[in-house]
GUVOSE-396505 format. One line per field, with one value per residue: residue number from 1; x, y, z of N, C-alpha, C in turn. Coordinates in pm, whole numbers, plus 32768, in hexadecimal, padded with zeros to 4 digits. Each point is the difference from the previous one (the first is absolute). Layout:
<rs>
num: NUM,...
n.c1: X,...
n.c2: Y,...
n.c3: Z,...
ca.c1: X,...
ca.c2: Y,...
ca.c3: Z,...
c.c1: X,...
c.c2: Y,...
c.c3: Z,...
</rs>
This chain:
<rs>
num: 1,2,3,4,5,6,7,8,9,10,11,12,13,14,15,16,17,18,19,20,21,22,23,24,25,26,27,28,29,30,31,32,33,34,35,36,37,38,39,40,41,42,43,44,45,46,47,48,49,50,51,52,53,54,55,56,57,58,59,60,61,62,63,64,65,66,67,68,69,70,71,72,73,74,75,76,77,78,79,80,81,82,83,84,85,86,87,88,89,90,91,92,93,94,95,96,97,98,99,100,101,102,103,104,105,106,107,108,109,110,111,112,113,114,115,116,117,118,119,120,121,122,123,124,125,126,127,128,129,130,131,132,133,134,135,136,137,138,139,140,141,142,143,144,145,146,147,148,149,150,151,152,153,154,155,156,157,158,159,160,161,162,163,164,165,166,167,168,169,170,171,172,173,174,175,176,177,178
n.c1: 8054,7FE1,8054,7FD0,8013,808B,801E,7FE6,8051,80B5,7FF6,7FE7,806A,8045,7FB7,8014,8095,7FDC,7F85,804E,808C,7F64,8008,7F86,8040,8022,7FA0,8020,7FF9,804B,7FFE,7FA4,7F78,8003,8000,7F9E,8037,7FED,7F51,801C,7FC5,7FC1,8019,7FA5,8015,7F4B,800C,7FD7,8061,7FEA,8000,805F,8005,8088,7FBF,7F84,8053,7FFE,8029,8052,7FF3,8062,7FF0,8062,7FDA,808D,7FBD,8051,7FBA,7F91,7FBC,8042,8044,8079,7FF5,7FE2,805C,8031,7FAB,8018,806B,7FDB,7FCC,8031,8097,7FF4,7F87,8070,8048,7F76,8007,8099,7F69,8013,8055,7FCE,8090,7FC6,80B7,7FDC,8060,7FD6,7FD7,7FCB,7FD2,8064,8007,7FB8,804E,8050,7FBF,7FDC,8083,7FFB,7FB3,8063,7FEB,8077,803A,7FF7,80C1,8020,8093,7FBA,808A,7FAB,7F73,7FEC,8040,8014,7F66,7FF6,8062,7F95,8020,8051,7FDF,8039,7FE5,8054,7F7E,804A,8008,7FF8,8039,7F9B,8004,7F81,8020,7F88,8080,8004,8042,8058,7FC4,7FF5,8051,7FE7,8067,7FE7,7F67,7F84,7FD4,8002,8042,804D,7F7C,7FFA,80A1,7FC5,7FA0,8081,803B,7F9F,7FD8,8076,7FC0,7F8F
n.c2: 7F89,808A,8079,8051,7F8F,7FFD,8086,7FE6,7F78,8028,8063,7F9C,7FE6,806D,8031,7F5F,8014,808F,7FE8,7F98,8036,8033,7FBD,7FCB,7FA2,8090,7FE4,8053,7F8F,8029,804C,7FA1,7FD6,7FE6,7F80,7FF9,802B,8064,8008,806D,8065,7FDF,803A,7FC7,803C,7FED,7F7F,801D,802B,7F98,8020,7FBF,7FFB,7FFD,80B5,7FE6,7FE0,805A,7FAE,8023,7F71,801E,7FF7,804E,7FCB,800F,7FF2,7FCE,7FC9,803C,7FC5,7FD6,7FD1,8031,8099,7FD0,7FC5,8089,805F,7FBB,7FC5,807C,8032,7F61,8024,8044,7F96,7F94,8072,8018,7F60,8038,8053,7FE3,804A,7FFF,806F,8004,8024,8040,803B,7FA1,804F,803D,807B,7FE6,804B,8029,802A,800D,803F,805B,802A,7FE6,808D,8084,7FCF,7FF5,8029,8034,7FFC,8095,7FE0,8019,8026,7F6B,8079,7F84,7FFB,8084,8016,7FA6,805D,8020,7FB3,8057,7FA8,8048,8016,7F7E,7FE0,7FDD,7F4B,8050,7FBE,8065,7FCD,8039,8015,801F,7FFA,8011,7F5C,8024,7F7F,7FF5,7FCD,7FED,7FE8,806B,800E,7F5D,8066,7F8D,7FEB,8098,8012,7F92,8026,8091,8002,7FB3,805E,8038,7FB2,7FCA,8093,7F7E
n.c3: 8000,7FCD,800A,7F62,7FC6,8062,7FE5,7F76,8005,804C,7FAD,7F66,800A,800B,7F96,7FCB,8039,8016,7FBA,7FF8,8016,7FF4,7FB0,8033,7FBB,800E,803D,806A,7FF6,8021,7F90,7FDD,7FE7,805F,7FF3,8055,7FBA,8042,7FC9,7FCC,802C,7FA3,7F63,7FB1,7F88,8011,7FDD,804F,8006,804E,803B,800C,8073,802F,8040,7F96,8010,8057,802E,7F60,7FFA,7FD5,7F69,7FDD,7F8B,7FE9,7FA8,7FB3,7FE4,7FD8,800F,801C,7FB3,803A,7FFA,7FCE,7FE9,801F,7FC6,7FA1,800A,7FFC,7F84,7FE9,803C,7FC6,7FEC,7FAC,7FBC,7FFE,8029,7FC7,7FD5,7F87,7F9F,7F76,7FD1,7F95,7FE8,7FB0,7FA7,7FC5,7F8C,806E,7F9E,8022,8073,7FE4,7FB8,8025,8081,7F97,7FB7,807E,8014,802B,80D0,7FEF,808D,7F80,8043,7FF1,7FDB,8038,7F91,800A,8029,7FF5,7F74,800A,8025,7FB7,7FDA,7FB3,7FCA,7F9D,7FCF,7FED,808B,8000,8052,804F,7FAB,8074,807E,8046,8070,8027,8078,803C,8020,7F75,7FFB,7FD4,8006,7F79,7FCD,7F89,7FC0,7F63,8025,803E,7F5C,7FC5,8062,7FE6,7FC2,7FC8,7FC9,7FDE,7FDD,7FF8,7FD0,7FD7,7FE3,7FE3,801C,7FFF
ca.c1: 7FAC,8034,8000,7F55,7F9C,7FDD,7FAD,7F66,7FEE,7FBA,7F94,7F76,7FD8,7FD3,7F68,7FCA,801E,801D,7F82,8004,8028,7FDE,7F9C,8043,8057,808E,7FF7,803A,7F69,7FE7,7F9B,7F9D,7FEF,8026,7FA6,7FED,8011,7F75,7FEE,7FEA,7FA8,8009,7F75,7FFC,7F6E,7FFF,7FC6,7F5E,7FDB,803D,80DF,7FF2,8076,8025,7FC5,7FA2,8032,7FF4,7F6D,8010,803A,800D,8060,8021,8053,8015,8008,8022,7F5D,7F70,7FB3,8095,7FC7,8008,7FCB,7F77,7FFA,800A,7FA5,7F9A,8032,8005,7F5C,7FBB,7FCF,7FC0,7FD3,8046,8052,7F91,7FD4,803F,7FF6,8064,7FD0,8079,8016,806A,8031,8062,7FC1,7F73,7F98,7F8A,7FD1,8066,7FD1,7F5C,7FF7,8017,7FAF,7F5C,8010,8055,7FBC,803A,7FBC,804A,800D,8084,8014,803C,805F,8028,8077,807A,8034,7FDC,8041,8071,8001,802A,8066,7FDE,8046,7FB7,805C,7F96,7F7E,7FE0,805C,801B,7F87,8044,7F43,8001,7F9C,801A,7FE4,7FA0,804C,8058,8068,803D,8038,8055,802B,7FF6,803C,8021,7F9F,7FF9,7F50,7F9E,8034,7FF6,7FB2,7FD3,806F,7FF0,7F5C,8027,8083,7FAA,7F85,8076,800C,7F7A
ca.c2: 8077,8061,7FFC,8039,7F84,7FD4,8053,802A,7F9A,8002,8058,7FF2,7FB3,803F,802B,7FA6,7FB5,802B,7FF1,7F7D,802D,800E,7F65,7F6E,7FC4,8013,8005,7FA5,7F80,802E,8084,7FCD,7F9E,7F71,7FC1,8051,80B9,8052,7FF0,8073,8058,8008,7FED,7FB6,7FFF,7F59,7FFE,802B,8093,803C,8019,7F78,8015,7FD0,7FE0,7FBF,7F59,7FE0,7F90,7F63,7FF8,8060,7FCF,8032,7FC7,8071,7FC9,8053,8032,7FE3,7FAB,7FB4,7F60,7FAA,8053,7FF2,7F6D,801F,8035,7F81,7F99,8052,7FFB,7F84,7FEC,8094,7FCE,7FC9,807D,8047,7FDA,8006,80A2,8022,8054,7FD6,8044,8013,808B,8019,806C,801A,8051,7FC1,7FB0,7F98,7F92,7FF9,7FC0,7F73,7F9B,7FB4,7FA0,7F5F,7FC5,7FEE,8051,8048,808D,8055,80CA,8046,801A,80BB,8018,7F86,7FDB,7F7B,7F87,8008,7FD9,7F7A,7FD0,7FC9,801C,804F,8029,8053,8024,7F8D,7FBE,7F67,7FCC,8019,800E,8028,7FCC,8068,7FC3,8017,8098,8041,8009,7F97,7F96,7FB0,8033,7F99,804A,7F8F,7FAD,7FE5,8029,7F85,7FBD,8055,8028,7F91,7FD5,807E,7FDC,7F92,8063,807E,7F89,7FC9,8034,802F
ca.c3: 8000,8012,806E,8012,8003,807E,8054,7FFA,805F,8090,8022,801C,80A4,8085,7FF3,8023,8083,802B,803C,8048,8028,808C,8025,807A,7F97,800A,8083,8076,804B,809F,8024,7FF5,8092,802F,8052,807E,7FFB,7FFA,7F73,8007,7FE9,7F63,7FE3,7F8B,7F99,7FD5,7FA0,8025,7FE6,8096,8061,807C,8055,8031,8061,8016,801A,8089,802D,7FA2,7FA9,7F56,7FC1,7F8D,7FC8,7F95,7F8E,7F7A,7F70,7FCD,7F7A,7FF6,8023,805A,803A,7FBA,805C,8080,8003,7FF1,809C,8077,7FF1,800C,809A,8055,804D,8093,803E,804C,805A,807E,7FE8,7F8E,7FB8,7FB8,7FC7,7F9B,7FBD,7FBA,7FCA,7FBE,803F,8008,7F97,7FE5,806F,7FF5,7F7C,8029,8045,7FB9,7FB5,8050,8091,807A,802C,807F,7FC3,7FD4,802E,7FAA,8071,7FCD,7FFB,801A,8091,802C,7FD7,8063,808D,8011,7FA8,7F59,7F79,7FAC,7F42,7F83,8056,802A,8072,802A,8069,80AF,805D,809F,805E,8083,8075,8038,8066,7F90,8019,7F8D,803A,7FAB,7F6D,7FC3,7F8C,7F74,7FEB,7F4B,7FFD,801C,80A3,8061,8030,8076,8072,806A,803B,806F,805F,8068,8039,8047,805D,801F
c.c1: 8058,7FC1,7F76,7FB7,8012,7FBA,7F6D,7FC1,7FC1,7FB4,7F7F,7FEE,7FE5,7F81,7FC0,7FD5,7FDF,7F75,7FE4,8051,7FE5,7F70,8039,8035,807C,7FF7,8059,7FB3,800A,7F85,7F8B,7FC2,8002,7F7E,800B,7FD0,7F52,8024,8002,7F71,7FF3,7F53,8015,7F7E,7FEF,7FA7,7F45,800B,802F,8086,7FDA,8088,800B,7FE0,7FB3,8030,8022,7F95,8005,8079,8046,804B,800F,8058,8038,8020,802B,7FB2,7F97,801B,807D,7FF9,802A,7F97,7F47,800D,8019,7F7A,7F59,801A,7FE3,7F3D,7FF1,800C,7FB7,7F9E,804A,803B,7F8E,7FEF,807E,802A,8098,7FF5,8070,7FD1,807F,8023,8068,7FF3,7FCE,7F6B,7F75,7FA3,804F,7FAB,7F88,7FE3,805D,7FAC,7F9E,8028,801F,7F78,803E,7FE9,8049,8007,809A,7FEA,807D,806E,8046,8067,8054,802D,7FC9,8059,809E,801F,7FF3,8059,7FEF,8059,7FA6,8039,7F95,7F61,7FC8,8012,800A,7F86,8004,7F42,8063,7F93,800B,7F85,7F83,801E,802D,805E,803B,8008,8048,8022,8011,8040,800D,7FAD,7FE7,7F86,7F98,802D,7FDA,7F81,7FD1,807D,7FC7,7F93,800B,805C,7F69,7FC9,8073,802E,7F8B,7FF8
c.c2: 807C,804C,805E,7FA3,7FC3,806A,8003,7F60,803C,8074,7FA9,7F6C,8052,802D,7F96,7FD0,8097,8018,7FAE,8043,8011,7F9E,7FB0,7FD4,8005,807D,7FAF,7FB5,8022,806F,7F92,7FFA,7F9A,7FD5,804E,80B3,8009,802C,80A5,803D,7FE7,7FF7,7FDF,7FEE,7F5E,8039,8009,80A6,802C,802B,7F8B,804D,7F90,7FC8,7FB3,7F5E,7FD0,7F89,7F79,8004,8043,7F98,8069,7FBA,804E,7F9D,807E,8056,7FBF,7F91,7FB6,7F4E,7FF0,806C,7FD7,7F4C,8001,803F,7FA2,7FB5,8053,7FFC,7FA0,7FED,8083,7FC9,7FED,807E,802C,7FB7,8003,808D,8056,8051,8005,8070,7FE6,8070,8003,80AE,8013,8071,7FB9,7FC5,7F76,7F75,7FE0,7FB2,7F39,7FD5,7FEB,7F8D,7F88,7FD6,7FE6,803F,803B,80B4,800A,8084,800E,8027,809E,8031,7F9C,801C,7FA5,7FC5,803D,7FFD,7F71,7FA0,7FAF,802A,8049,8023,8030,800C,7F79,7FD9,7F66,7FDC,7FC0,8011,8027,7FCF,8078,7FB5,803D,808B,803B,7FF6,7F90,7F72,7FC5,8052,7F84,8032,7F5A,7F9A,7FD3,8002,7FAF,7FC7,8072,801C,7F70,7FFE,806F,7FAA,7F5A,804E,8026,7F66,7FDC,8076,803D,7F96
c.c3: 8000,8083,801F,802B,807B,8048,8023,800E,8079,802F,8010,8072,8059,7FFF,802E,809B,8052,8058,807E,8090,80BA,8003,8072,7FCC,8053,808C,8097,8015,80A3,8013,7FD8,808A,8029,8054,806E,7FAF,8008,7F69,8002,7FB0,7F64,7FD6,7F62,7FC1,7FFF,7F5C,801B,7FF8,8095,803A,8074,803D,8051,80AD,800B,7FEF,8098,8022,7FBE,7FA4,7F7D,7FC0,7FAF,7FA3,7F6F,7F76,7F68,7FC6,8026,7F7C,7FE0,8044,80BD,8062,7FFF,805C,8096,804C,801A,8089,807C,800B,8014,80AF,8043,8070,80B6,804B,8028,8062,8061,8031,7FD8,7FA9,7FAE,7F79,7F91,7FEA,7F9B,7FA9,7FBE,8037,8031,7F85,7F84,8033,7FFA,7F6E,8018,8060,7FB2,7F9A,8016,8079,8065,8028,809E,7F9C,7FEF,7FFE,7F90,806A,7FB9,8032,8048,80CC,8054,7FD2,8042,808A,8048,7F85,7FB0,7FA2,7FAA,7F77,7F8F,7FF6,8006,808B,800B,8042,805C,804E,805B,803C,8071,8046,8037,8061,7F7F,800B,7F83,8040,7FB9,7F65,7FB3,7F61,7FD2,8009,7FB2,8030,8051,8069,8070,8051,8061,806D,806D,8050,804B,8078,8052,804C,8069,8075,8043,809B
</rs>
């Protein structure tokens, strides 16, 4: 290569890589939370048109589970496995939330097109997926669950799930501390 042509190489890596930059990705994993951390103060568009906060999870169960995309095979097989037990997570008074950044109407358009029926939230400017150290590549996040505890409290973290296992492995974790 000459040496214009390496330039304007690594120029255009740096445009590439430079977005990424202050993503979890390449975050201290110490600043996350950890099992035990009080869940902090937050609020999040669901796809009903409503803001769900965080306060209001005092008393049960939460799953937030952070999946990639809407309408995507393993996101869409994760989604489905969570609606088919929704039943059992109500009877061990549970509440189970999907996020990712996708906009609410994103979201509304995949729950009709699949018939799913947990609620999905909109993680607005990625502060959930940094406050419990989700990975984040090109407004993708990792498919990572948080379990918070009935006090708002993180009990467990569960990273690099697989769509179709996670939601029954969480809902034996909550029964197994009943």
């Amino acid at each position: 290569m000459f040496p214009k042509q390496i330039f304007l190489f690594s120029a255009a890596l740096l445009v590439l890589i430079f977005p990424f930059l202050h993503c979890s990705f390449f975050q201290n994993p110490e600043a996350a939370a950890k099992e035990g951390s009080v869940v902090p103060e937050m609020s999040f568009p669901a796809d009903s048109g409503e803001t769900i906060q965080t306060s209001d999870w005092k008393g049960r169960w939460t799953v937030l589970y952070f999946y990639p995309k809407d309408d995507t095979p393993g996101c869409t097989a994760q989604a489905k496995a969570f609606t088919e037990l929704l039943s059992g997570y109500k009877a061990v008074n549970a509440q189970i939330y999907g996020i990712n950044m996708d906009s609410p109407e994103s979201h509304r358009d995949f729950k009709e097109k699949h018939d799913i029926r947990v609620t999905l939230l909109t993680d607005v400017n990625q502060k959930a997926s940094e406050m419990f150290g989700i990975r984040v590549i090109a407004g993708l996040c990792a498919r990572d669950s948080v379990l918070i505890n009935p006090n708002i409290r993180v009990e467990k973290v569960y990273r690099g799930v697989d769509p179709s296992g996670n939601p029954a492995e969480i809902l034996n974790y909550i029964k197994s501390k009943m």
